[in-house]
N, C-alpha and C positions, 0 to 999 in steps of 0.2 A: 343547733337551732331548735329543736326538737325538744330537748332539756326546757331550751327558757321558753316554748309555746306551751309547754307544760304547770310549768311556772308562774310564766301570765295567765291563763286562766283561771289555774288556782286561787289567786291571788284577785281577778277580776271578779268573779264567782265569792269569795269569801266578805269582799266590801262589799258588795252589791245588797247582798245575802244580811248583812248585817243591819244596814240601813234602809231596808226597805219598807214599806207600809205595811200595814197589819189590817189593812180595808178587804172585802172581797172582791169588789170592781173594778180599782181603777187601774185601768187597762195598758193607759201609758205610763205609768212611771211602775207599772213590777220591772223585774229584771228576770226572765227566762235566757236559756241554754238556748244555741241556734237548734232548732229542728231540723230534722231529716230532711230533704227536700228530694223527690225520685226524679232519679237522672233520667235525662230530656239527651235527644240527638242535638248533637248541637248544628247550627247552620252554618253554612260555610255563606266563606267572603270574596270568591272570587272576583265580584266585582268592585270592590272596594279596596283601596289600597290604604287609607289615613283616617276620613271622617267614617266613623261608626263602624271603628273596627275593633274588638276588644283586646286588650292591652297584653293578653298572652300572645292573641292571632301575630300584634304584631312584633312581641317579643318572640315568636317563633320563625319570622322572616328574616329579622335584620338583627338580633341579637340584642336589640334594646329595648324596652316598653311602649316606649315614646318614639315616634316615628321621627327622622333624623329633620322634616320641614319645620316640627312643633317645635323643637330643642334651638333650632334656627332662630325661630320667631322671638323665643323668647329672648336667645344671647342678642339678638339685633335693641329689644326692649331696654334689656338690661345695659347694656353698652351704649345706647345714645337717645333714649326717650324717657329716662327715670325721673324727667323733670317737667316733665306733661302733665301739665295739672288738669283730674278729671280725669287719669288715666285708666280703663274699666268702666269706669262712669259713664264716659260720652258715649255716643254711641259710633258708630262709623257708618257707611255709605253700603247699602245691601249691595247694589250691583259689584262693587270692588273689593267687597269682603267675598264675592262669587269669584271673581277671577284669581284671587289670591288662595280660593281652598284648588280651585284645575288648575293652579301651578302646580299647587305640591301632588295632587293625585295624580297629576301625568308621569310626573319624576320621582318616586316616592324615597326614594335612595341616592339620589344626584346630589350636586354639591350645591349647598344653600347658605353658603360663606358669605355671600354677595348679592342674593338674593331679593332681598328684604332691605337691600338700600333706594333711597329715595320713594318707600311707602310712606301714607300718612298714617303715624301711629296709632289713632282711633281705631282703625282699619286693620292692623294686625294685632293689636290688643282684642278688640273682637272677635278676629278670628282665635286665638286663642282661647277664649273664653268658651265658644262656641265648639273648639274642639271637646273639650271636658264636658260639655252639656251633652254632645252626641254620642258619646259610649253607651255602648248597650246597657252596660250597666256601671251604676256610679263609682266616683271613684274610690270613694269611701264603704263600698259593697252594700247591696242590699241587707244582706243580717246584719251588718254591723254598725252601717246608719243607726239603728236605732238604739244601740250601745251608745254610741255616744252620745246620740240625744239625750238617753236617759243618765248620763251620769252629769249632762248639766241641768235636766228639767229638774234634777232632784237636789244640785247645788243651791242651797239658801233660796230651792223657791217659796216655800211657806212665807218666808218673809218678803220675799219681792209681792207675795200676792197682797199684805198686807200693807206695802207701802212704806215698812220700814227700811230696807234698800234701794235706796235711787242707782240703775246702774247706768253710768256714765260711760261704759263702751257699747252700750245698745242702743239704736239708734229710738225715737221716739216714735216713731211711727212705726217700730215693729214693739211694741211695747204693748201687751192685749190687757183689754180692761173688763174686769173682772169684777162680778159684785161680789160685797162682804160673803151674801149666804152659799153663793157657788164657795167661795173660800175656806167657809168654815165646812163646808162638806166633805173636803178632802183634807181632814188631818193627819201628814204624817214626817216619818225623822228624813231631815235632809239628809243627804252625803256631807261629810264637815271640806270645807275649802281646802285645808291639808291633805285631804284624798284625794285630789282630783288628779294630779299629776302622775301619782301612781298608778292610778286607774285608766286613766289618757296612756301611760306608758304602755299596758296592760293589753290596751284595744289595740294599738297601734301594733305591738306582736302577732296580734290572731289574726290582722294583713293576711292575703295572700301576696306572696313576695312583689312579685311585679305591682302590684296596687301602693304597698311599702316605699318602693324604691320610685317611683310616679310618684308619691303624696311626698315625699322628703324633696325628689327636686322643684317640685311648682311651691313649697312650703320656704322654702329657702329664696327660688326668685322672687314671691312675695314679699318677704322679710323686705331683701332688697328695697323695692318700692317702698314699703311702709318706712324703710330707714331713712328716703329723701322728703317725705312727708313732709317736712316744710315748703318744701319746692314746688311738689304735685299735689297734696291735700289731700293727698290717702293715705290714709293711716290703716293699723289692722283691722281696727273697728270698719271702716267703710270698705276696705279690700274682702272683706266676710260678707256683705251687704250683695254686693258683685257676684261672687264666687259663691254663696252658700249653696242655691240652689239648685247649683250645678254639678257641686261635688258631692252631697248629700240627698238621697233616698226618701225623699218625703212624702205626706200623704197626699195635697192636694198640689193643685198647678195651675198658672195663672200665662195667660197667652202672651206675656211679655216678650220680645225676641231676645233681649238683652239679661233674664234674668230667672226665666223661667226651666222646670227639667224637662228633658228628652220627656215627649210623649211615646216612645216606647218601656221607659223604667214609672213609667205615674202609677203610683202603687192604687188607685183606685179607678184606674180607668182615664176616661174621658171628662173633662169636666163643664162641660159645655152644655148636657143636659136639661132640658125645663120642666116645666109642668105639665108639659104635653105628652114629653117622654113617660114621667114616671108617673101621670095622672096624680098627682097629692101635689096641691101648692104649698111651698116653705118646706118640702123634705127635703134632707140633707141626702147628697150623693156626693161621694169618691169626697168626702170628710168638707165637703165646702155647701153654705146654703143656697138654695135655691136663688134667691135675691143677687146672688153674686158676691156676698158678704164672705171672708174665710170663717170658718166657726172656730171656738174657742183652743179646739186641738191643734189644728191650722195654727194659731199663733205662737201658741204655746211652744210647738216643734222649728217655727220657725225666728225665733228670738234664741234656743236654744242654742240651734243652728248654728245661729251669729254671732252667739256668745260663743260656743266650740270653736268656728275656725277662728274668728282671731286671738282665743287662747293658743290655735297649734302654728299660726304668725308668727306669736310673739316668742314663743316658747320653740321656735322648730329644732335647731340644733341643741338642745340641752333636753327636747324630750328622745331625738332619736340616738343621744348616747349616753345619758344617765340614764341606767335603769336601776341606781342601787339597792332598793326593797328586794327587789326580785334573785339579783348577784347573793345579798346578804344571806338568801334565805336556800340557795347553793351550795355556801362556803360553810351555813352552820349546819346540813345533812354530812357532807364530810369530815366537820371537825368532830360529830359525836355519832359516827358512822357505828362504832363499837361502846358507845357507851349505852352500858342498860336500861337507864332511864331513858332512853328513847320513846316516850309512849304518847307525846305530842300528836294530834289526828293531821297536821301541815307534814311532818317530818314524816311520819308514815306514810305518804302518800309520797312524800318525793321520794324515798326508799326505792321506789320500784324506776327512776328516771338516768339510773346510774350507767353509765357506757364502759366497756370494756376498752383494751388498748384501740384496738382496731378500728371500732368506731367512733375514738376521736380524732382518727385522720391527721398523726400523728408521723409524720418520716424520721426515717433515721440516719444515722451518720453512715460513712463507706467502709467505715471496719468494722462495722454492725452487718453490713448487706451481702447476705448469701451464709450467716454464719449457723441459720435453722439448716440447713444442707451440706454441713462442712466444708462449706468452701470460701468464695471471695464475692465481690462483687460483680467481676468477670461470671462465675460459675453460677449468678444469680441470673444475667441479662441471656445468658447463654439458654437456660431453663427458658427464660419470657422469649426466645424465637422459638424454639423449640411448641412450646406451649402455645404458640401464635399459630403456627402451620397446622395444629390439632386442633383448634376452634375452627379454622374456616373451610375444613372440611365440611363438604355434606354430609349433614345426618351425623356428624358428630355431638357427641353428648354422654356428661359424666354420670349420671342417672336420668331418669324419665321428669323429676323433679326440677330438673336444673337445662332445660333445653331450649333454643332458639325460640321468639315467639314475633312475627312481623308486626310493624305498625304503620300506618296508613299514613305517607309524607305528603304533602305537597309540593317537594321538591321534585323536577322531573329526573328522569334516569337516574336515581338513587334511591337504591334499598334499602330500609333499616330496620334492626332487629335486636330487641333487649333478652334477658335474664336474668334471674335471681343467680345468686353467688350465694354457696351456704358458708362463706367465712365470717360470719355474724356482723356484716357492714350492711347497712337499710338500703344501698345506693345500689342499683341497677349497674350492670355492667352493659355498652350496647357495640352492636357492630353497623358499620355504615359503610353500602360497597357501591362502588362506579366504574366506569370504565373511561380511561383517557386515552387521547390522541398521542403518545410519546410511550417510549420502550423505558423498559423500566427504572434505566440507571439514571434516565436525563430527569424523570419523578423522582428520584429518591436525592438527586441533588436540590431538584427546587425544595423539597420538607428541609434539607438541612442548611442549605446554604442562600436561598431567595425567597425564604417565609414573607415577606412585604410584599411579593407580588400576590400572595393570595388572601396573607391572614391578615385583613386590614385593620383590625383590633391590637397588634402590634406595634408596641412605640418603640421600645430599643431592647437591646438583648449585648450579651456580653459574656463572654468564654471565662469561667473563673477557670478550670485546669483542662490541663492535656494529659491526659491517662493513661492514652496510649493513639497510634492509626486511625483507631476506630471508636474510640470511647472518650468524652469529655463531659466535665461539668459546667449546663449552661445556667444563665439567671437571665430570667424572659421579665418585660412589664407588658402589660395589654390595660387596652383603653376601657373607660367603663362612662355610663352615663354620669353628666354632670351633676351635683357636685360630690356625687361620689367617689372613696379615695380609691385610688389605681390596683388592678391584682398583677401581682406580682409570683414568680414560679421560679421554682429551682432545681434542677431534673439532672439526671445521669443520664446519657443520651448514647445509646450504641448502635452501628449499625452492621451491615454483613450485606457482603454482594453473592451471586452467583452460589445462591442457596440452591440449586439445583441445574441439571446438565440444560435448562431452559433459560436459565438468566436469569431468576426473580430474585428480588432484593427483601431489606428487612430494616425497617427503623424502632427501635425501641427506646421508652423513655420513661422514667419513676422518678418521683421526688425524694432526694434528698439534704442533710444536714451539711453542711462544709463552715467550718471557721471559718474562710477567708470572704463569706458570702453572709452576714446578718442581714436580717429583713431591711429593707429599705425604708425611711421615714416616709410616712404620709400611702404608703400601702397597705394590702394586704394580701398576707401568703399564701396563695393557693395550695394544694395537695393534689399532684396528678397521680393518684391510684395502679391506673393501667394506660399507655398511650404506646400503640403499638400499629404500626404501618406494617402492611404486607403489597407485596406488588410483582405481580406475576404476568409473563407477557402472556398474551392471547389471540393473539398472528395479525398481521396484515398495519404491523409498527403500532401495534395497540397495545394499551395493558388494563389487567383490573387491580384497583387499588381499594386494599381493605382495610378499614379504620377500628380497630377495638380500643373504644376509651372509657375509662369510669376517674372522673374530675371531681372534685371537691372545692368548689370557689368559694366555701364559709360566705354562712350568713343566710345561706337558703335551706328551705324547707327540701326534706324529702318528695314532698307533693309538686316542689317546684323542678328537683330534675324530675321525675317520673312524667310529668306533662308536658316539659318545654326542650330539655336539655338535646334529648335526641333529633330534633328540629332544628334545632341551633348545630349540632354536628354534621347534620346534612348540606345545612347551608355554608358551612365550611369546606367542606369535600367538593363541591360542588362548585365554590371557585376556584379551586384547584385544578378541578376538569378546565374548565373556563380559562385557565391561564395559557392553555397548551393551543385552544381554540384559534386557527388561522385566522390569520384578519386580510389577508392578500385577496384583492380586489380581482374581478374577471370571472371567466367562464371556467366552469373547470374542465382538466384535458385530461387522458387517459396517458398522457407521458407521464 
């Protein structure tokens, strides 16, 4: 993932860069690098569970972006209101769009299967809508809003300003009218139409992942609707109309409930201000005029808008797995890796994006494994317990470089704590420790034998061999947000009881290759690095259990484990404690 964000930039940066004006003013349509922006403490949400909660916080609770009420709302939409004409459009009933956001914030991980039956669909269409308005920040991100604005402001607008393109998926009333001499003051080269896609592809890479995999599934249930457009009268041009404003980062904002952005993302403020405020009648504040009129920027960003999302409607699934510019421009660094001529300033630059074995996360077969150590497979797993009981030592550490460092959870009674690994892989190694109600051996049966009682992201699993006692090759599938395709694992799994005269066990687990196990259609194959249980009693039928894992689920940014992943491990461990959790009713007695 790291390669092709490299890639897309390059490649965004190089169109941009080409076609851009040769003016010294005008302001919106250059194309600049994000800026630096100094990191801010960020604020915490504890009182917020779903609305106005941003999409790491809540991929760092439940494991997916989108909080499990939103994904509800929408499969209810999608399954039996697709034929609601006016659907986004209409508005729905303020008081029962309030009872329907304290449903889902009282329960925010309950089961919402059945939920959302016999609501009136205006009413959960809005609230939907209204979720994406309320993130802190849009979904389309503040720097990058304006990327994609500018890669349609700069789409054949010289000619839209002119009047020689009518466009017919923009609706007329977002269409700004412009006189000849403002027109002819701004001359310059458009982006050509055949760019756009690339360029859209491009932006859509520099996501942060969680924003990525949020804009692919509401991009996809739109589609949906616009596909019954006969039925319901939305098409993508009027579902953009709906939604622009709420996914996209704009300069001004208009008090609409149904259409307007979160006044805490209004890039200029408030806009509410008069002549009293600012003392000068007709000055323009936070990009809109005094009068109430949007000025000319205002339009301009907001036709964009409209044009962009219903190009990523129409286009959702072909933009987010065609990227061939960007693959092509990969395949042609390696095929003249060694040819002289190499002196292209694109191919020099991706020169330096190249990964070694290790960091493309890469497993190998079982006659491969243990064979850097002269031995087997066995003499491989046998080193990773070994090597397991020497990490979770105190004050253990291979240099001063490479040592334990905590991170601040919000999960309660669980610790966690990451590392750099100097084996030239970007990914952090972390450890996560708790302590459960149950002695060791009855934990180390639930990790191998009743995963469904805690890791509910689990759909099926299935033993491809028996090794031996104590050693098998499993193949796992785990759930992923809709309509993303399913991750899938394949791991050598070994365990060891009565690793000491105390009774502590040991689970370990690495990805590998087996013939009788090819990747499954319609997934994708994880790489589990390091997944190693430790579990040691610690009296009074207690044990603490230690989690050392470094994952590779492809597809995500470095930036995305380093922020999220470790949060996601804790709330894993943590229903595991929870499983052991007595549920027997009564007083407690010292029998």
């Amino acid at each position: 993932m790291l390669v092709l964000r490299k890639v897309a930039l390059f490649r965004l940066t190089a169109l941009m860069e080409k076609h851009r004006t040769s003016l010294k003013n005008p302001s919106f349509i250059h194309w600049d690098l994000p800026k630096f922006i100094r990191r801010m403490k960020p604020p915490e949400y504890k009182d917020k569970r779903v609305f106005g909660v941003p999409l790491h916080v809540v991929l760092q609770r439940t494991g997916y972006p989108i909080p499990a009420a939103i994904l509800a709302a929408m499969s209810f939409l999608r399954r039996d209101c697709v034929d609601a004409v006016g659907l986004f459009r209409k508005s729905g009933v303020r008081s029962r769009i309030e009872k329907l956001k304290h449903m889902c914030e009282s329960e925010p991980e309950g089961d919402f299967s059945t939920a959302f039956d016999g609501q009136l669909v205006y009413d959960v269409g809005d609230m939907v809508k209204q979720y994406f308005r309320d993130l802190p920040e849009a979904l389309l991100t503040n720097k990058l809003s304006e990327t994609f604005l500018k890669i349609f402001l700069l789409c054949a607008n010289d000619a839209y300003m002119f009047g020689a393109v009518q466009h017919a998926d923009v609706p007329s009333f977002s269409r700004p009218t412009i006189s000849s001499s403002a027109a002819y003051s701004m001359p310059y080269r458009h982006l050509p139409v055949e760019c756009r896609e690339e360029a859209v592809n491009a932006a859509i890479l520099l996501m942060p992942d969680e924003n990525r995999e949020s804009l692919f599934t509401l991009l996809t249930f739109l589609d949906e609707i616009a596909y019954n457009s006969a039925k319901n009268q939305m098409n993508a041009a009027n579902l953009a109309v709906c939604f622009a404003p709420s996914l996209f980062h704009l300069a001004g904002g208009h008090s609409s409930r149904s259409g307007s952005p979160s006044p805490a993302r209004s890039r200029g403020g408030s806009p509410k201000l008069g002549a009293k405020e600012t003392g000068v009648v007709g000055q323009q504040t936070c990009g809109m005029v005094m009068s109430g009129m949007p000025d000319q920027r205002d339009l301009m960003e907001q036709r964009a808008a409209h044009q962009c999302l219903a190009f990523l409607i129409s286009n959702c699934r072909k933009l987010f797995t065609a990227l061939t510019p960007i693959f092509e421009i990969m395949h042609k660094v390696k095929q003249n890796w060694d040819n002289p001529r190499l002196n292209a300033l694109p191919l020099k630059l991706m020169s330096h994006c190249e990964f070694n074995y290790l960091e493309v996360s890469r497993p190998v077969g079982l006659d491969s494994l243990g064979l850097d150590v002269n031995g087997n497979w066995r003499t491989y797993m046998e080193a990773c317990v070994t090597g397991l009981m020497k990490e979770t030592k105190d004050g253990y550490s291979v240099s001063k470089y490479y040592r334990w460092v905590g991170l601040a959870c919000g999960v309660p009674s669980v610790s966690v704590h990451f590392k750099k690994v100097g084996d030239g892989h970007p990914l952090r190694l972390w450890k996560i420790s708790t302590e459960c109600d149950a002695p060791p051996v009855n934990i180390m049966i639930r990790i191998l034998k009743e995963r469904p009682l805690w890791d509910h992201h689990l759909l099926k699993w299935k033993t491809i061999a028996k090794l031996d006692t104590d050693a098998e090759v499993l193949q796992m599938v785990s759930a992923t947000m809709e309509p993303h395709p399913l991750n899938e694992f394949l791991v050598l799994r070994f365990w060891r009881g009565q690793l000491t005269t105390a009774g502590g066990c040991a689970v370990v687990e690495t990805s590998v290759e087996h013939d009788a196990a090819p990747p499954l259609p319609g997934t994708v194959r994880g790489v589990v690095l390091a997944s190693r249980f430790l579990i040691e009693p610690c009296g009074s039928g207690r044990s603490r259990v230690t989690h050392i894992s470094r994952l590779d689920l492809k597809g995500h940014s470095v930036e995305w484990y380093n922020k999220n992943y470790g949060h996601v491990a804790a709330s894993a461990l943590s229903r595991l404690r929870e499983s052991f959790q007595s549920c027997a009713e009564g007083p407690e007695t010292k029998v």
